[in-house]
Backbone as a printed PyTorch tensor [residue, N CA C, xyz], in Angstrom:
tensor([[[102.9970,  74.4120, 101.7640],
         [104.0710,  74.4060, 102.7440],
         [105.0330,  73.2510, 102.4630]],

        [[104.2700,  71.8010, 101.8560],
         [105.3760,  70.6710, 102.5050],
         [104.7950,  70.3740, 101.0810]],

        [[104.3180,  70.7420, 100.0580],
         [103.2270,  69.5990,  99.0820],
         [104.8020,  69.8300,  98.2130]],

        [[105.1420,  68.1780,  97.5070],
         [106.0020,  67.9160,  96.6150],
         [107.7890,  68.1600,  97.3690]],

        [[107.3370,  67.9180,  98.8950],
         [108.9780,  67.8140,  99.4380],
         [109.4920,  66.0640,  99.5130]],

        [[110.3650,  65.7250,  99.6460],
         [110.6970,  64.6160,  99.9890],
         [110.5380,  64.4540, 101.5160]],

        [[109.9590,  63.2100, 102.3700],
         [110.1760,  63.1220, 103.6250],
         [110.9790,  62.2460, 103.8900]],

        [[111.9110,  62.4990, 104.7130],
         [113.1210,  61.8300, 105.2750],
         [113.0540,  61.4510, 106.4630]],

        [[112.4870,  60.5910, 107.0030],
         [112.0300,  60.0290, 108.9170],
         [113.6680,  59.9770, 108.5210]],

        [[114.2070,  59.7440, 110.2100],
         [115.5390,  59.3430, 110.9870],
         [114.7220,  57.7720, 111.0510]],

        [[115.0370,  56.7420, 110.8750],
         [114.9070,  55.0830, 111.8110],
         [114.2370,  54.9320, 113.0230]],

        [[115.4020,  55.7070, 113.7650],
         [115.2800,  55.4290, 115.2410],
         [114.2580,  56.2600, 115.6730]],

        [[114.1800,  57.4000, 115.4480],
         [112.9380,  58.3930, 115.6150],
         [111.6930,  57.8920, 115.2000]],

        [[111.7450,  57.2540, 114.2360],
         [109.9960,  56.1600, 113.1830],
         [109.8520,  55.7960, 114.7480]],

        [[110.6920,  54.5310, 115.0960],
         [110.2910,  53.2230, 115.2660],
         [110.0820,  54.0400, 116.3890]],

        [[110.4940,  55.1940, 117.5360],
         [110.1020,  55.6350, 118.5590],
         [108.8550,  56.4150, 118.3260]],

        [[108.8210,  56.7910, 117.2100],
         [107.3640,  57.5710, 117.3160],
         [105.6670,  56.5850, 116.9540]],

        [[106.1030,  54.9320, 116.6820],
         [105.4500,  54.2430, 116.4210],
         [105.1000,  53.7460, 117.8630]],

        [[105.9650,  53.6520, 118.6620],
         [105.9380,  52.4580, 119.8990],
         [105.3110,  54.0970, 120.7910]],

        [[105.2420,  55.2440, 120.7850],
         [104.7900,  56.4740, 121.0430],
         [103.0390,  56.7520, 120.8730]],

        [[103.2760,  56.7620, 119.5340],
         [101.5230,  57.5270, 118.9830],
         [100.9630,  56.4930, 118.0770]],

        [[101.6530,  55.5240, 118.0760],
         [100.9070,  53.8940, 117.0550],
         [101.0880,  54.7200, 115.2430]],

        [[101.8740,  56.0630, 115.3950],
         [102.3380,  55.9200, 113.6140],
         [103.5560,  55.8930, 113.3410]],

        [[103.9500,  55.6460, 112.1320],
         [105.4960,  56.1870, 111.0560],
         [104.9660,  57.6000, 110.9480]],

        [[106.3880,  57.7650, 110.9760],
         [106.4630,  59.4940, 110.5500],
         [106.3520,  59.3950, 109.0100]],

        [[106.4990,  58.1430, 108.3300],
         [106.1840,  58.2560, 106.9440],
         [104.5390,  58.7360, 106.2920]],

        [[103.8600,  58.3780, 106.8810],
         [102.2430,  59.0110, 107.3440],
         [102.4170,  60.6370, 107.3130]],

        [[103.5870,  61.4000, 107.5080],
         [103.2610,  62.6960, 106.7990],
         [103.3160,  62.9350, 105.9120]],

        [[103.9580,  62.3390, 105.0640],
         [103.6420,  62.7060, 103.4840],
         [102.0410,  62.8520, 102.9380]],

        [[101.3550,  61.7070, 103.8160],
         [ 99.8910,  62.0270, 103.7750],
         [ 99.1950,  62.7450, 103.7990]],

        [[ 99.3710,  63.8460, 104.7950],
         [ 99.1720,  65.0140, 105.5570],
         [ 98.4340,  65.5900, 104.6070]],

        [[ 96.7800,  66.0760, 105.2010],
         [ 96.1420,  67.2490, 104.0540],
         [ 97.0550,  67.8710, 104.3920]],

        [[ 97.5670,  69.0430, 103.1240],
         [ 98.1200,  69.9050, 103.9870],
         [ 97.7010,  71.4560, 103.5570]],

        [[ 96.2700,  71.0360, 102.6710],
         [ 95.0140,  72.4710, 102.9120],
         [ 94.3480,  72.8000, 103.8550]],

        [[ 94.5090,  71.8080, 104.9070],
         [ 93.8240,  71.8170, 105.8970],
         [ 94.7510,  72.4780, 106.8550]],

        [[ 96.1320,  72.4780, 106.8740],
         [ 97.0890,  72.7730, 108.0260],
         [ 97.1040,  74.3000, 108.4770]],

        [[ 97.9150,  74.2950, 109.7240],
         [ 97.5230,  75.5550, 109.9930],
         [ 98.9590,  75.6420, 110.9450]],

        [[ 99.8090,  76.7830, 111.0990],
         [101.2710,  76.7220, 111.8020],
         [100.9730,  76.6850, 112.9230]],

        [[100.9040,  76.2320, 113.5040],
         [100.6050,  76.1190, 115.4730],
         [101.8950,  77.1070, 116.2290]],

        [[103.5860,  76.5280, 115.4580],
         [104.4970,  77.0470, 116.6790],
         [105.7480,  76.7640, 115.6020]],

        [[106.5490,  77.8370, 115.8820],
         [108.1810,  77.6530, 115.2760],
         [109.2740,  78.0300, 116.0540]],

        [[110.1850,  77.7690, 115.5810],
         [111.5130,  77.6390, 116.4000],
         [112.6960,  76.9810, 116.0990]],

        [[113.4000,  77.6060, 116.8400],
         [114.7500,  76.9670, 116.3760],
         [115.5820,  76.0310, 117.3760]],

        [[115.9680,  75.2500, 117.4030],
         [116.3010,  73.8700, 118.2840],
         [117.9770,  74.3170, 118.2160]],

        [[118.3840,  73.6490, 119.3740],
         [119.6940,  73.9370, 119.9170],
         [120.6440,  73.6130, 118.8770]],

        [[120.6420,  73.3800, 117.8460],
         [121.6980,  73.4350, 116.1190],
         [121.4590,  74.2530, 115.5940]],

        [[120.5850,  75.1140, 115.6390],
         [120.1780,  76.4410, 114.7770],
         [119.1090,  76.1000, 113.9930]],

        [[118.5350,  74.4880, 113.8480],
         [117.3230,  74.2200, 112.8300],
         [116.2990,  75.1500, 113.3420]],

        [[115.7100,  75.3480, 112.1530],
         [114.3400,  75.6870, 112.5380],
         [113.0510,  74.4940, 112.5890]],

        [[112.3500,  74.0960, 113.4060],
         [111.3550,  73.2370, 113.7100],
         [110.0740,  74.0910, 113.7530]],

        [[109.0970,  73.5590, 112.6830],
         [107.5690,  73.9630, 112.6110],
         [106.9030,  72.8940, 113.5290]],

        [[105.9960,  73.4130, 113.7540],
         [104.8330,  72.4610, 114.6330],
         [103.7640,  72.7490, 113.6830]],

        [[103.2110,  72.0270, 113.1990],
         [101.8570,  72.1480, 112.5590],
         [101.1480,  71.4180, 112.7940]],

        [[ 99.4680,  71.9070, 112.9580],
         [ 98.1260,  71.1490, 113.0350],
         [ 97.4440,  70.8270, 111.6660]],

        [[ 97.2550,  69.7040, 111.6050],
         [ 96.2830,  69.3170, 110.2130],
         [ 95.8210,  68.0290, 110.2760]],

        [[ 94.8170,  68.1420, 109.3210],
         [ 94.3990,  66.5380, 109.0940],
         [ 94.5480,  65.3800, 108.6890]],

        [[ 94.7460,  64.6300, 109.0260],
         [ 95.0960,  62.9450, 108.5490],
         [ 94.4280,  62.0740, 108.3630]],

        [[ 93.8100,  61.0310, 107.2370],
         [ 92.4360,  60.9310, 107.3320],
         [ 91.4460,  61.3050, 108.2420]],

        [[ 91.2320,  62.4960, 108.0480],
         [ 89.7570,  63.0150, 108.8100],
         [ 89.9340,  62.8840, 110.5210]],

        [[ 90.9980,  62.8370, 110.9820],
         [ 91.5130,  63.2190, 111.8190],
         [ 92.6700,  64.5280, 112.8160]],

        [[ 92.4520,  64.8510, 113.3790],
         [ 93.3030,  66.0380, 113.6100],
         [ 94.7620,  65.1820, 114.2960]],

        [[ 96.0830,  66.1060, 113.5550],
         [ 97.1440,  65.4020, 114.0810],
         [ 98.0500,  66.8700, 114.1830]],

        [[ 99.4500,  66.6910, 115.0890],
         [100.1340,  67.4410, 114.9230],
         [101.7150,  67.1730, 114.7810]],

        [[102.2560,  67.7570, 113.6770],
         [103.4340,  67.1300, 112.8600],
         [104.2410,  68.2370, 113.9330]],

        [[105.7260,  68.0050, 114.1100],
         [106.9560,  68.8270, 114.4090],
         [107.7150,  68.1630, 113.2940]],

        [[108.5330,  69.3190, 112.2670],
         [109.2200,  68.7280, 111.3200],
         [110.2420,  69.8600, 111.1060]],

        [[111.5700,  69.7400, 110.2460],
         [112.4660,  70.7400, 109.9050],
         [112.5180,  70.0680, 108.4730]],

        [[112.8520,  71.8220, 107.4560],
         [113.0590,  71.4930, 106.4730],
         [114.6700,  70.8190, 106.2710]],

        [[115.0230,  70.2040, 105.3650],
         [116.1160,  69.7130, 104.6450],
         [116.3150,  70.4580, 103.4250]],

        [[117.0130,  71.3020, 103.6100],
         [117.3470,  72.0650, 101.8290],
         [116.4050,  72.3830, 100.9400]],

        [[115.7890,  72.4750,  99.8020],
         [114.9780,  72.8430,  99.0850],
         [113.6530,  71.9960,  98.9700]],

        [[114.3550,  70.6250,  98.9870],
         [113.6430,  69.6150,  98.6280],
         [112.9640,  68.7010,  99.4900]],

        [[113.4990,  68.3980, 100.4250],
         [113.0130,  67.7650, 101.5620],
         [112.8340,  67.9180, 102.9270]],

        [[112.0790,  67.0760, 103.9140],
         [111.8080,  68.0270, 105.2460],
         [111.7310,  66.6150, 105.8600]],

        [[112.5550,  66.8140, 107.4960],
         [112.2790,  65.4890, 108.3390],
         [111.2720,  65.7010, 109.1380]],

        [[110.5120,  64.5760, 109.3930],
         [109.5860,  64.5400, 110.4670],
         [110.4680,  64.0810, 111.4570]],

        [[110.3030,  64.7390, 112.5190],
         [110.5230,  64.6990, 114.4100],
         [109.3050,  63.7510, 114.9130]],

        [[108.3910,  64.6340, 114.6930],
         [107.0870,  63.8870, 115.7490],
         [105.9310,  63.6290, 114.7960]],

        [[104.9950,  63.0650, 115.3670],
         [103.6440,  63.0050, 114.4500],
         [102.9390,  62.4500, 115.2710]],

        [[101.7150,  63.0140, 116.1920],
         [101.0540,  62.4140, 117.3210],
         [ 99.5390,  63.5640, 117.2020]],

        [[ 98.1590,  62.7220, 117.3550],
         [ 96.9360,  62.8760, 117.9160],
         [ 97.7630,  64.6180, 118.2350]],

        [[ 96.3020,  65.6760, 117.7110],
         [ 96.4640,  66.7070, 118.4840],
         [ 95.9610,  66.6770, 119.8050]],

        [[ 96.5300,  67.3650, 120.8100],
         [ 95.8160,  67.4360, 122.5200],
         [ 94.8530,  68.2860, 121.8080]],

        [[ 94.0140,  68.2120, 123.5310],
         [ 92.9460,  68.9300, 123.1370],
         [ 93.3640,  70.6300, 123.2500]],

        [[ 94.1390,  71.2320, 123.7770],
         [ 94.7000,  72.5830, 123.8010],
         [ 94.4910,  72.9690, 121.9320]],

        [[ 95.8490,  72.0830, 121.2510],
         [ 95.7340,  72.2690, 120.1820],
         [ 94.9240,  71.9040, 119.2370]],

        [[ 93.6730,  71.2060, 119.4820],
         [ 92.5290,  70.6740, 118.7060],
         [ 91.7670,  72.6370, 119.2130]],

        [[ 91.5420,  72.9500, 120.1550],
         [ 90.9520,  73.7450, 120.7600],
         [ 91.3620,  75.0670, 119.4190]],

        [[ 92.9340,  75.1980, 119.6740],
         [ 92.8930,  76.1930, 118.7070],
         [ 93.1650,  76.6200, 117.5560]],

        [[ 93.0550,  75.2120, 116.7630],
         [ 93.2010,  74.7360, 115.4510],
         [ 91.6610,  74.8890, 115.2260]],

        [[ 90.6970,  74.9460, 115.5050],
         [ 88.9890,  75.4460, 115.7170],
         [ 89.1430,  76.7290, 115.5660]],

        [[ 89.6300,  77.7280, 116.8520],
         [ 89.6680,  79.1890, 116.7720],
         [ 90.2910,  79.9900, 115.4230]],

        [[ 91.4930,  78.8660, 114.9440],
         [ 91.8490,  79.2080, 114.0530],
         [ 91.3450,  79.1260, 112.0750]],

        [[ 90.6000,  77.7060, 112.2180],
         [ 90.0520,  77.8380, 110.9120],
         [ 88.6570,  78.0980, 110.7760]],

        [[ 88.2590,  78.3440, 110.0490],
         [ 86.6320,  79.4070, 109.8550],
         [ 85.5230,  77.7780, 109.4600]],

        [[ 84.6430,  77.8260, 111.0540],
         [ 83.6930,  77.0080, 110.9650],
         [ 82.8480,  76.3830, 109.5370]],

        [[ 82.3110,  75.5360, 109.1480],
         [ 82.1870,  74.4740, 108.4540],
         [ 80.6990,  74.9030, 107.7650]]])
């Protein structure tokens, strides 16, 4: 989905999503992203389209909101702890261990 894009945080969005969920949105580049799974899509009041995805971050469950940038790159929006709703069906969704 995202493996070999460039990530482009906004500044002001980092430093709000740090003082938010204690990360940088630069931490998605990290992102397993064999592990991910599409939670939710959509398109935001500019016409972007915004993915929500569930996946793991060191051995943790997290959930990214991001839009692509052109071919090559994609911004992170959010990056915060999955709730338990979406821990719940990020389970239903990948095939037990």
């Amino acid at each position: 989905m995202l493996e070999g894009r460039r990530f482009e945080p906004d500044p002001v969005k980092d430093a709000e999503n740090i003082r938010k969920h204690g990360i940088s949105l630069s931490a998605a580049a990290d992102f397993d992203w064999m592990t991910v799974v599409r939670y939710k899509h959509r398109q935001d009041q500019f016409g972007r389209v915004r993915l929500t995805v569930v996946g793991t971050l060191n051995g943790r469950l997290w959930t990214l909101v991001f839009s692509y940038m052109g071919s090559e790159g994609a911004q992170p929006i959010s990056l915060r702890p999955s709730s338990k709703t979406e821990r719940n069906w990020y389970n239903d969704e990948t095939p037990s261990a």
